[in-house]
C-alpha positions, 0 to 999 in steps of 0.5 A: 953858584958858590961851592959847598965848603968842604968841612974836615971831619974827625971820627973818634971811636972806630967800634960802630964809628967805622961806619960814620967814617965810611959815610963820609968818605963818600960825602963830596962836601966832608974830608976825613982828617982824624980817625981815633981810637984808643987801638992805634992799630985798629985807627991805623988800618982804617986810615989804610982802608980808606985812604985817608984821615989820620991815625989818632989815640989822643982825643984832646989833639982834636980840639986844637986842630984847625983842619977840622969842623966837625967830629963825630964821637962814637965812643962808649956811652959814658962818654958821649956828654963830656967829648960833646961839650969838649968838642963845642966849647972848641968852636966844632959842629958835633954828630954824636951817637945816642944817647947824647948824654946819660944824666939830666945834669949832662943835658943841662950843661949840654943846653947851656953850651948851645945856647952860648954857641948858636952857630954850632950844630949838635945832631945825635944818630937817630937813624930811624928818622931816615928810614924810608918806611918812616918817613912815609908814615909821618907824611900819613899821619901829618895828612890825617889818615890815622885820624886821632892816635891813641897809642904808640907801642914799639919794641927794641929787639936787641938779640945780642945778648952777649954785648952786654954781658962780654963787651964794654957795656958790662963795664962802664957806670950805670948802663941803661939798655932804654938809652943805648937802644930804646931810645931810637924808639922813643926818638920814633915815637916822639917825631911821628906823634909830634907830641911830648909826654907829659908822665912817664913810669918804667919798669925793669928786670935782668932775667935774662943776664943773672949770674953774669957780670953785667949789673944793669936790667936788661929788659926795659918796658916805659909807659908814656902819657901825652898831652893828647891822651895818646898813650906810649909803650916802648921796650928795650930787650937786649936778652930775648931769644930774636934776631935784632930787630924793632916792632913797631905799631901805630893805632889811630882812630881811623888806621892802624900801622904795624911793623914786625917779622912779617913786614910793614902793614897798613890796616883800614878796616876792621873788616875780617874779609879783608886783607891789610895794605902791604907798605913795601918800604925799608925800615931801616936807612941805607947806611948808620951815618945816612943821617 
């Protein structure tokens, strides 16, 4: 049996990247080269702290370095799209956190890349997918326990209200709670259902952040319309008074799911005398780069 190659693995962003550096340190087939930040010190004490990976501010040096196959790209939001089409326009597999891009014309320069570069993977860090807990709800929905689903609402508790109003997002242009935190629900919704809506409206405010320097809404409610009839509700809430969490619930015709503050539960009845099923899985996956 041939050995599985070993890919050379750039991290640009060491913010929540620090974690993808992590998780591949401990991949057999990975070999951390590049570790870059725009804080040398902070790229610098990581390639300490593991080990490995070379200390680097200048993005650009990534491109042209032959000792690297993939980069994985956590920097700020706004730049997502344009170190992602740098990235494959340089023959390298990208492993971007989301959103992938903040503008329809970004995805669509996005799209013309790939299809110009078929060998190429492009994978945005939609964790939940691999959480064990939803993972199994996909594998109940696809064998038809829920029996037609008619409605998908899911709540992105943020609790953290402080990022948006102190940190980097209050600085960078049109900042969107929906794609920097929302979306993982709506990644959820989309790969449970196996559906795409067909109409979408949304609704916003910034309540909970007035008179402070950030711009943007900070509470988000999207409604979702799909082929089937389904209906969607996601939320994102980045300054409720809550622990950063998400909520979770699946209503079909024949079960229901919900998830929140007291656990997974599956409802089969609508027997008041009895109790729900108690899904003692972890929502979330091992790790932020598990995927």
């Amino acid at each position: 049996m041939n050995p599985v190659p070993t890919l050379g693995v750039a991290v640009v962003g060491l913010g929540i990247g620090e974690q993808h550096a992590r998780a591949y340190r401990c991949q057999s087939a990975c070999q951390l080269r590049v570790l870059c930040d725009h804080d040398q010190a902070r790229a610098q004490a990581l390639a300490n702290t593991l080990g490995c990976g070379r200390a680097e501010v200048d993005f650009a040096t990534i491109l042209t370095d032959k000792a690297v196959d993939l980069v994985s790209i956590a920097s700020y939001d706004d730049a997502h799209a344009a170190q992602t089409l740098a990235v494959l326009e340089s023959g390298k597999h990208v492993f971007v956190e989301k959103p992938l891009c903040c503008s329809r014309e970004e995805l669509e320069r996005l799209k013309q890349v790939c299809q110009r570069c078929p060998d190429l993977k492009l994978e945005s860090n939609l964790v939940l997918r691999s959480a064990p807990l939803y993972r199994w709800l996909k594998a109940q929905i696809e064998a038809g326990l829920f029996g037609e689903i008619y409605a998908f609402d899911g709540d992105y508790l943020y609790g953290r209200l402080h990022k948006i109003t102190q940190g980097w997002r209050k600085d960078v242009e049109h900042y969107s709670v929906m794609l920097g935190g929302g979306i993982h629900l709506i990644d959820l919704m989309l790969w449970l259902l196996g559906d795409r809506p067909r109409q979408v409206s949304a609704l916003g405010n910034r309540l909970c952040s007035e008179g402070t320097a950030f711009r943007y809404c900070d509470f988000v409610s999207a409604q979702f319309q799909f082929a089937s009839g389904a209906v969607g509700r996601i939320t994102a809430n980045f300054g409720c008074i809550h622990r950063h969490q998400h909520v979770l619930r699946v209503f079909g015709t024949a079960a229901s799911f919900i998830y929140d503050d007291a656990g997974a539960r599956l409802h089969l009845t609508r027997d008041p005398a009895l109790k729900a099923a108690p899904v003692a899985l972890d929502p979330l996956p091992a790790s932020k780069g598990e995927l």
